[in-house]
C-alpha positions as CSV (number, residue, x, y, z in Angstrom):
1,X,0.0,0.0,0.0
2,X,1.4,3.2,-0.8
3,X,1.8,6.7,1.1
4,X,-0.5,8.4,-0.8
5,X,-3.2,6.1,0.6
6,X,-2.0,5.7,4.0
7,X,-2.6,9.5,3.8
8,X,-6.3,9.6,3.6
9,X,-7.1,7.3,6.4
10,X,-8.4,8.6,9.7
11,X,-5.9,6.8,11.7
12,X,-6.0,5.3,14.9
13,X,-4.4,7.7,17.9
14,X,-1.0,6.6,18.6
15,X,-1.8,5.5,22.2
16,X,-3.7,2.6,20.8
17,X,-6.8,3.4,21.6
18,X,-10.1,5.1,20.5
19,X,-13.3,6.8,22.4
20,X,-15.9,5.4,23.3
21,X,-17.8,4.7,19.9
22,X,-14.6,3.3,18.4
23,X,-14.3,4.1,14.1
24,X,-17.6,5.4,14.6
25,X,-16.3,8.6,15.9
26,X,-14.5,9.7,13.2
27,X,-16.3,11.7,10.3
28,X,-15.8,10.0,7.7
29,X,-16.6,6.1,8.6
30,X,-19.4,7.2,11.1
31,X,-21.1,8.7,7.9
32,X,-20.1,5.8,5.8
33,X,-21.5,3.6,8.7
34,X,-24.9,5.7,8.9
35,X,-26.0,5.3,5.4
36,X,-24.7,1.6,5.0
37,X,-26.7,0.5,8.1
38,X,-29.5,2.7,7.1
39,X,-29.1,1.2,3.3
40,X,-29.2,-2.4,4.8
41,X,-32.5,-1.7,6.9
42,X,-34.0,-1.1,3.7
43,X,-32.5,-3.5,2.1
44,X,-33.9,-6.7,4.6
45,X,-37.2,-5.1,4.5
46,X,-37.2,-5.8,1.0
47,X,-36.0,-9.5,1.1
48,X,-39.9,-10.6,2.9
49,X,-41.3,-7.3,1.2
50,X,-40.6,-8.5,-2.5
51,X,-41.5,-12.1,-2.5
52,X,-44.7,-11.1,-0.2
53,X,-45.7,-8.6,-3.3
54,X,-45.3,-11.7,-5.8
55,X,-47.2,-14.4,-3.3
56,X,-49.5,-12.4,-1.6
57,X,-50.8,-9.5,-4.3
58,X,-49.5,-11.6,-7.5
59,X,-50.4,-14.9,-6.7
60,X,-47.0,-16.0,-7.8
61,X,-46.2,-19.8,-8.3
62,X,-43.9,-21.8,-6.0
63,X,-40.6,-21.4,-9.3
64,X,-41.6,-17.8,-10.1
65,X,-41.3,-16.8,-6.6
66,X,-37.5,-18.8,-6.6
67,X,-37.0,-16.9,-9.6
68,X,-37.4,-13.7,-8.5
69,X,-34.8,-14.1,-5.9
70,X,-32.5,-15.9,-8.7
71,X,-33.6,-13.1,-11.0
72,X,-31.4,-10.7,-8.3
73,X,-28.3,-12.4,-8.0
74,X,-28.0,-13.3,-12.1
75,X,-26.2,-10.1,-12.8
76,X,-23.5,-11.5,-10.6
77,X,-23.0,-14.2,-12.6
78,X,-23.4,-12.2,-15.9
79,X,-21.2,-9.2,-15.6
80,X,-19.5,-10.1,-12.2
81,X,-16.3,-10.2,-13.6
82,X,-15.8,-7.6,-16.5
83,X,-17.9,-4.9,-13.4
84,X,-14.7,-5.9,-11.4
85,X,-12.2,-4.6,-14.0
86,X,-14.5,-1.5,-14.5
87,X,-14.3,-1.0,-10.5
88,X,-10.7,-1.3,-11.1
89,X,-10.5,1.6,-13.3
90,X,-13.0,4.5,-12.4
91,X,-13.5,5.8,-9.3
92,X,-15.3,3.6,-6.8
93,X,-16.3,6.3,-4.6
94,X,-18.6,7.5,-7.8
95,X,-19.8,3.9,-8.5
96,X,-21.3,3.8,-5.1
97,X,-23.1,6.7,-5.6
98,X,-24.6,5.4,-9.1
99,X,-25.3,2.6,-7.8
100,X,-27.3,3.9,-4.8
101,X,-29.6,6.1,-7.5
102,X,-30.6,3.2,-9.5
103,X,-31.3,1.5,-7.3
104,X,-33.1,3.8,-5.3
105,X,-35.3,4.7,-9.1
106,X,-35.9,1.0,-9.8
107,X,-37.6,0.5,-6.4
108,X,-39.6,3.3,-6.2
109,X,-41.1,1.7,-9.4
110,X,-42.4,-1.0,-8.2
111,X,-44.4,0.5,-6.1
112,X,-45.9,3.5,-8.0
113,X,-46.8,0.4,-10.4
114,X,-48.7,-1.5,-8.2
115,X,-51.2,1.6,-6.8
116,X,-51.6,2.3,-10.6
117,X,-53.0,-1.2,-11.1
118,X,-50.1,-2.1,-13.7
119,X,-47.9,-4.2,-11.8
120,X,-47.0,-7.7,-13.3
121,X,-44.9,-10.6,-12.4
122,X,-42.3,-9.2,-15.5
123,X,-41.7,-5.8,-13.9
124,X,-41.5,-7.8,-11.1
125,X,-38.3,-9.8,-12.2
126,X,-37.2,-6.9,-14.2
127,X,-37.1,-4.5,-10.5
128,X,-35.1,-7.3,-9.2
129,X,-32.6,-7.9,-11.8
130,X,-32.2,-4.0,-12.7
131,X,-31.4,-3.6,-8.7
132,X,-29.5,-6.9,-8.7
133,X,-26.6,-5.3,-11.3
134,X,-26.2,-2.3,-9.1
135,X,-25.6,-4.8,-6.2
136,X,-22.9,-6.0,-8.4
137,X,-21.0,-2.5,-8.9
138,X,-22.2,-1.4,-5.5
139,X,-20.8,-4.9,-3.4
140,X,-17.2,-4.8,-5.6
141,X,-16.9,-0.5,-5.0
142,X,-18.0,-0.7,-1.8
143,X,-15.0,-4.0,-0.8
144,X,-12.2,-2.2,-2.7
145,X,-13.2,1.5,-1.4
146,X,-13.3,0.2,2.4
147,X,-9.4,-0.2,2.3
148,X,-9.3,2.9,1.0
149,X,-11.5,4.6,3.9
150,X,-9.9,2.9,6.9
151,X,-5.9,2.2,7.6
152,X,-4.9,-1.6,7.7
153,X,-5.3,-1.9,11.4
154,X,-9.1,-0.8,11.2
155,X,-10.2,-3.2,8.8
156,X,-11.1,-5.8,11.4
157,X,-13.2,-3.4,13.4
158,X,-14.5,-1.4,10.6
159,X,-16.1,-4.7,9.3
160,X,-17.0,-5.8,12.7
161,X,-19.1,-2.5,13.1
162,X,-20.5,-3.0,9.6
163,X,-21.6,-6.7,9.7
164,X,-23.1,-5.8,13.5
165,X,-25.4,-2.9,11.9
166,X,-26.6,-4.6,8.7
167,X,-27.5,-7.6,10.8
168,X,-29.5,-4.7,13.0
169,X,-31.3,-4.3,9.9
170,X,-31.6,-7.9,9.1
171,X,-32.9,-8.6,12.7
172,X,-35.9,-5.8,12.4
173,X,-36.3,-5.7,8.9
174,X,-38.3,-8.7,8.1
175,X,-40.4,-8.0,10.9
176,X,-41.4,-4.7,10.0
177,X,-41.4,-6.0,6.2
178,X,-44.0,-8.8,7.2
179,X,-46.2,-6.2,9.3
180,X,-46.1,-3.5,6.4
181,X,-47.6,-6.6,4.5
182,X,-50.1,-7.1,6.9
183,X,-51.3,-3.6,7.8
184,X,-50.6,-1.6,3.9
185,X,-49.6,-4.2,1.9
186,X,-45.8,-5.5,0.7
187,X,-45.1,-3.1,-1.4
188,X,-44.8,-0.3,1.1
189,X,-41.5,-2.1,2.2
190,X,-40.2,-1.6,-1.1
191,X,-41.1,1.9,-0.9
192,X,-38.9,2.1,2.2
193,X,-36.2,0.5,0.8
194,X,-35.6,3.1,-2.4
195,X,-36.0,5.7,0.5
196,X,-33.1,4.4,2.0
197,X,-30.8,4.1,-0.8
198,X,-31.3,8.1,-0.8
199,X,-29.9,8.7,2.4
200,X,-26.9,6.1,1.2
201,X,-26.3,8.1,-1.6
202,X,-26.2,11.6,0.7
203,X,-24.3,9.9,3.2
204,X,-21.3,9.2,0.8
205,X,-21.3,12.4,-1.0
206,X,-20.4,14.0,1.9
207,X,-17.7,12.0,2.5
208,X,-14.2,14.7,3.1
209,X,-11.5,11.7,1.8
210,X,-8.9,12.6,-0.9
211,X,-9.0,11.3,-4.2
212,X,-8.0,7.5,-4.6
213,X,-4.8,7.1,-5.6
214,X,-4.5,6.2,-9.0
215,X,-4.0,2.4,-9.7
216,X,-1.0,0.7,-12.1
217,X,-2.7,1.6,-15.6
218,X,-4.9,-1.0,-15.4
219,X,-6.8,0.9,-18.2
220,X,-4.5,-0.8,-20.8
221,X,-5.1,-3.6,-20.3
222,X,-7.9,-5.6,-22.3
223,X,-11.1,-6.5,-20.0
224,X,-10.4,-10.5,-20.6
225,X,-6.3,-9.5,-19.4
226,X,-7.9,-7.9,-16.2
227,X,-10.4,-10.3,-15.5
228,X,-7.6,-13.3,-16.0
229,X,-5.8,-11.6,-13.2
230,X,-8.0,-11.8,-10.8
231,X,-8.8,-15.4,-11.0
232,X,-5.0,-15.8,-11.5
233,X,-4.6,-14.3,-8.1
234,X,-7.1,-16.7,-6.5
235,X,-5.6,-19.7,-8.2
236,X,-2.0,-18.8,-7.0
237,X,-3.5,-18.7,-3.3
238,X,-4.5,-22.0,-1.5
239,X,-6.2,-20.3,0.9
240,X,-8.3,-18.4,-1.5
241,X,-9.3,-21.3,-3.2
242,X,-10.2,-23.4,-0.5
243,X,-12.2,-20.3,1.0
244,X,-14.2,-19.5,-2.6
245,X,-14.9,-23.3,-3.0
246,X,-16.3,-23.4,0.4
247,X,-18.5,-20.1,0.4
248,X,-19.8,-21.2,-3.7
249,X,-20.7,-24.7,-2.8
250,X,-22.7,-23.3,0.6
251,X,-24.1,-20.2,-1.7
252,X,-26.0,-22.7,-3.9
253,X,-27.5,-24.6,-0.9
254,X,-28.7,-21.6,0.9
255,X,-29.8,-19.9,-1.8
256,X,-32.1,-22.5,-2.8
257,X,-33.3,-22.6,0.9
258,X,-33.6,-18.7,0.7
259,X,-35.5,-18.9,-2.4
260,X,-37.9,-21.0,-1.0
261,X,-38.3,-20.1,2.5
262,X,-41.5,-18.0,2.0
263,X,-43.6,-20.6,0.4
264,X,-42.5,-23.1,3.1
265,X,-43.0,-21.1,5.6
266,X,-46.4,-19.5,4.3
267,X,-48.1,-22.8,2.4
268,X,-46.2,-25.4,3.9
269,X,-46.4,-24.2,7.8
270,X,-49.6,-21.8,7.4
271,X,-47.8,-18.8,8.7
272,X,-49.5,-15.5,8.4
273,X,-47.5,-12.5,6.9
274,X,-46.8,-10.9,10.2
275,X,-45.3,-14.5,11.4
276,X,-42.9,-14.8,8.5
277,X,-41.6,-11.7,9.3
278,X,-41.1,-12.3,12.9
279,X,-39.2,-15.5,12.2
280,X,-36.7,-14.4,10.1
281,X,-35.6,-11.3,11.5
282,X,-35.5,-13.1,15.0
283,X,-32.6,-15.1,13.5
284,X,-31.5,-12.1,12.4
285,X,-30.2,-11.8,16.1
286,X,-27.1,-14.5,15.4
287,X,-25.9,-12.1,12.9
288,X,-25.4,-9.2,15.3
289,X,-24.4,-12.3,17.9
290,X,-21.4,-13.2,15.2
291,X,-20.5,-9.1,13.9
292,X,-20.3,-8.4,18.0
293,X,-18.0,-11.2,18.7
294,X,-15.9,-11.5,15.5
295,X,-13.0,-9.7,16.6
296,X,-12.8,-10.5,20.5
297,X,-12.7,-14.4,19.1
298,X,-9.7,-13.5,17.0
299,X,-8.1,-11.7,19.1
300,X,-8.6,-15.2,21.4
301,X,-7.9,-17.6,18.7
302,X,-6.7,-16.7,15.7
303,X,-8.4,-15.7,12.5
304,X,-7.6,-19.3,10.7
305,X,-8.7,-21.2,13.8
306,X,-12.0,-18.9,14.2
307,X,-13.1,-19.4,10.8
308,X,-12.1,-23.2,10.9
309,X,-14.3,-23.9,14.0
310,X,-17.0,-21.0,13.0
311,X,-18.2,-23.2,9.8
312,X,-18.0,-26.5,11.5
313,X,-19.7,-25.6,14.4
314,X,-22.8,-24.4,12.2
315,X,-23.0,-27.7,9.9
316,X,-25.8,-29.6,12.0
317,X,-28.1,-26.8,12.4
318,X,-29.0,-26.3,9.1
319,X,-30.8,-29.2,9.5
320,X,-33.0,-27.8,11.6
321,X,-34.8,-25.6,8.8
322,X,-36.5,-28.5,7.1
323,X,-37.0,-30.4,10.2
324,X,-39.5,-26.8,11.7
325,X,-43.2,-27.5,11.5
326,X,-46.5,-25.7,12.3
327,X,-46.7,-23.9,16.0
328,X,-44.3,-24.5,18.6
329,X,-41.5,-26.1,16.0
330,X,-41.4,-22.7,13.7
331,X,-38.9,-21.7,16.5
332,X,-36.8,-24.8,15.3
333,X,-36.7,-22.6,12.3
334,X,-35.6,-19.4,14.1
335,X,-33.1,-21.1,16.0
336,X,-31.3,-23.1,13.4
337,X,-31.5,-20.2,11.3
338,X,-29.5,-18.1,14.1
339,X,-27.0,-20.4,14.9
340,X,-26.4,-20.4,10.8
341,X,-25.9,-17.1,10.8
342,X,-23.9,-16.6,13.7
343,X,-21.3,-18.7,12.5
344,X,-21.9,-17.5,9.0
345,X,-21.0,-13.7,10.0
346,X,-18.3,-14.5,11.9
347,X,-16.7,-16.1,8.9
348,X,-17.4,-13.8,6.4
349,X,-16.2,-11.3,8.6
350,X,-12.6,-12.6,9.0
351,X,-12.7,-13.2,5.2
352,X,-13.3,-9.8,4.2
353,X,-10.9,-8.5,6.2
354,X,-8.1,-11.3,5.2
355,X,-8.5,-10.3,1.5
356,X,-9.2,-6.5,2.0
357,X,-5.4,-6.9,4.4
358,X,-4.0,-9.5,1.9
359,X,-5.1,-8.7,-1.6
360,X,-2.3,-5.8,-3.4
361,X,-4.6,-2.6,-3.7
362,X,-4.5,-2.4,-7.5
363,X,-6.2,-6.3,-7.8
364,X,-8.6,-5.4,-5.0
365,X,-11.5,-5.1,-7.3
366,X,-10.8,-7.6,-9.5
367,X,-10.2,-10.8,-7.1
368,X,-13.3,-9.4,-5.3
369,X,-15.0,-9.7,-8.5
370,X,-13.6,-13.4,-9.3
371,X,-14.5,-14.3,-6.0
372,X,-18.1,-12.5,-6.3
373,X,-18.6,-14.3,-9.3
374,X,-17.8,-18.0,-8.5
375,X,-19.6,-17.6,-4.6
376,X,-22.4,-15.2,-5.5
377,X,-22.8,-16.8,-9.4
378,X,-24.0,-20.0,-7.4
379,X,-26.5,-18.2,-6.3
380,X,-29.1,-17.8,-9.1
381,X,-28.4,-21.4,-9.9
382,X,-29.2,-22.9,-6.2
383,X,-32.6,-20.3,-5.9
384,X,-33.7,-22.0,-9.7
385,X,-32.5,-25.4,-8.7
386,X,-34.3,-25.3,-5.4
387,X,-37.5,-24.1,-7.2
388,X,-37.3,-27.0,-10.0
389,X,-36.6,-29.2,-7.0
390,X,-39.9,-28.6,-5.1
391,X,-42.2,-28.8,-7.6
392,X,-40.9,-31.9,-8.3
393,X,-40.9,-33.7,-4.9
394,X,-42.1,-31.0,-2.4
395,X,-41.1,-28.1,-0.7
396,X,-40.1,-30.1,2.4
397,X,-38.0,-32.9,0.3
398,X,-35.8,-30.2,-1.1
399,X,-35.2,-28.3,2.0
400,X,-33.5,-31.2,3.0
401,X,-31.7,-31.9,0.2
402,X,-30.1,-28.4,0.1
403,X,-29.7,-28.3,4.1
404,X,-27.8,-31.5,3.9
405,X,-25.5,-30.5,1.0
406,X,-24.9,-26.7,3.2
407,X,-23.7,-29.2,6.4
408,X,-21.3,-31.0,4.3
409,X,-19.4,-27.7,2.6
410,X,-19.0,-26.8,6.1
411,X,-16.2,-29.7,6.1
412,X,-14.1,-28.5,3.2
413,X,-11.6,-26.5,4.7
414,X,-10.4,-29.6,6.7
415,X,-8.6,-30.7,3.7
416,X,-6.5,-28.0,3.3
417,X,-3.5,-26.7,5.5
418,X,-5.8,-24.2,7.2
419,X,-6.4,-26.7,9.7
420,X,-3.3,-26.6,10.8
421,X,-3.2,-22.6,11.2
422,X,-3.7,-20.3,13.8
423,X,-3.8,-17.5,11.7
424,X,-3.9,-16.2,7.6
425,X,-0.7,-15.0,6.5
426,X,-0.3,-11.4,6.7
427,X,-0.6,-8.4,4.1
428,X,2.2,-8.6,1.7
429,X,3.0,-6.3,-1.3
């Protein structure tokens, strides 16, 4: 990392130590923080807001509704890579801005659409996949710009404080999604959601950082040279590859549990609306669980051992999910769903901040986006799969297919030389 980037970080004091409030008393990543967490609120209203619209007010079959949610992780797998040599070259900064506007227009649509009486399953998919690509742009500016924003040292805590607010959102957000439903209908959630994108995009214009520094001409190069360079990167790093193998095989499964969630949990287990809701954001709750202690069990163990122990420890209670039921056993559900993402955040954690520390600054973008792409590519193919799946042998029978294949990623990392770690290697230039 050079000076001219050290330069624009608001470093930590030389004592060591920080107010109370941590990062989020300085300017710059307090604002950042505001309109990410306020962004991500938003953003987990809309995942029960959006597939409520197509059950409840479209009458949306069981593989519509999984396409829908495939229909917003496609662009991933469609322009994940050549949007990661594009991040590369133009200033990411900017991209997160554009991103937060299209978003914000595309949302707003769907709802203007459905009080006009013109809403149909089409515009539907076509919301999702329009806000899916600026998730593409957004997720790879906002990896590569994070470095950028904080000093090496503050990564770890600057994702800690990140993953604790979105899961925040993630805890009330599908609540308040699933009550909107109830009380004004679903597409009031969406509403909220392109509100919140506004205040994202205010948040980082604001921003007083100096211009990025300007990155090793990565302009000439072809796309396809730039692209190849970020898988190469990947390749040439065991630990990369055992980590994106990992993370694409589990995406699959639990998107195709994700894409099917509603329907189980609204045909197959009669929950109302307003249940739904409740459920999922009260599982919500191991996401803060795993953003809160992230760092203190690094600190404790290592980050190798953490994320070793962190994905084993979650592999049986996937299995929970399918084996929920009507009443009392929806909190099977809930639990195994917050004991997923407890361990789930806490590894995600340490891996963002091992590439963000690890990854040379000018390649940022582009192994983010070879990464995004194999891991989040999976995606659209699980939440089809899953859909195909249950309307061939039932909702329940394919819950348990994709739980089971999740517990037995969780495993992979064994048979590699991270088991034998106690920490990731360090940055190195």
């Amino acid at each position: 990392m050079n000076a001219e980037t050290v330069a624009t970080h608001e470093r930590t004091p030389a004592s060591g130590r920080r107010p109370v409030g941590g990062l989020l008393r300085t300017r710059n990543f307090g604002l950042f923080w505001v309109g990410e967490s306020t962004s991500g609120f938003g953003s987990a209203v809309t995942t029960v807001a959006l597939p409520l619209v197509a059950v409840t007010t479209l009458r949306a079959s069981t593989s519509m509704v999984a396409l829908l949610t495939a229909a917003n992780w496609v662009p991933f797998l469609v322009i994940g890579l050549p949007a990661g040599a594009w991040v590369d070259r133009w200033p990411r900064r900017r991209v997160l801005l554009a991103a937060d506007l299209v978003s914000a227009v595309v949302l707003a649509g769907v709802p203007i659409a459905a009080w006009t009486g013109v809403l149909t399953m089409g515009m539907l998919l076509a919301a999702a996949l329009l806000a899916g690509i600026a998730k593409v742009f957004f997720d790879l500016a906002y990896n590569a710009f994070l470095p950028h924003l904080l000093a090496p040292e503050d990564l770890l805590e600057g994702n800690s404080k990140l993953q604790t607010s979105a899961s925040a959102a993630e805890l009330a957000g599908p609540g308040l999604g699933g009550l909107l439903a109830q009380v004004a209908g679903a597409v009031c959630g969406v509403l909220i959601d392109a509100v919140t994108f506004l205040v994202s995009a205010v948040c980082l214009a604001v921003l007083r950082v100096e211009p990025e520094a300007k990155r090793d001409r990565v302009g000439d190069l072809g796309v396809f040279r730039q692209i190849a360079e970020g898988f190469g990167f990947i390749r040439r790093e065991s630990f990369l590859v055992a980590m994106t193998a990992m993370a694409a095989i589990g995406n699959f499964a639990m998107m195709g549990l994700t894409a099917l969630r509603i329907v189980y949990l609204v045909r197959t287990e009669g929950a109302s609306a307003g249940t739904v809701g409740l459920v999922i954001g009260a599982s919500s709750v191991g996401g803060i669980l795993g953003a809160v202690f992230a760092s203190r069990i690094v600190r404790r163990f290592g980050n190798a051992r953490a994320y070793l122990v962190a994905n084993l420890a979650i592999a049986p209670f996937i299995l929970l999910l399918p084996a929920s039921g009507p009443g009392w056993r929806l909190s099977l559900f809930a639990a195994g769903s917050l004991v997923v993402l407890t361990g789930s955040t806490v590894s995600n954690i340490i891996t963002a901040t091992f590439r963000g520390s690890y990854v040379p600054v000018q390649l940022l973008g582009r192994v983010t986006a070879s990464s995004r792409f194999l891991v989040f590519g999976t995606g659209p193919l699980g939440a089809v799969t899953g859909g195909a799946f249950a309307s061939a042998f039932g909702i329940r029978t394919a819950m348990w297919a994709l739980a089971v294949l999740f517990a037995c990623t969780r495993a992979l990392p064994l048979a590699t030389s991270i088991r034998a770690l106690r920490d990731f290697p360090a940055y190195r230039a």
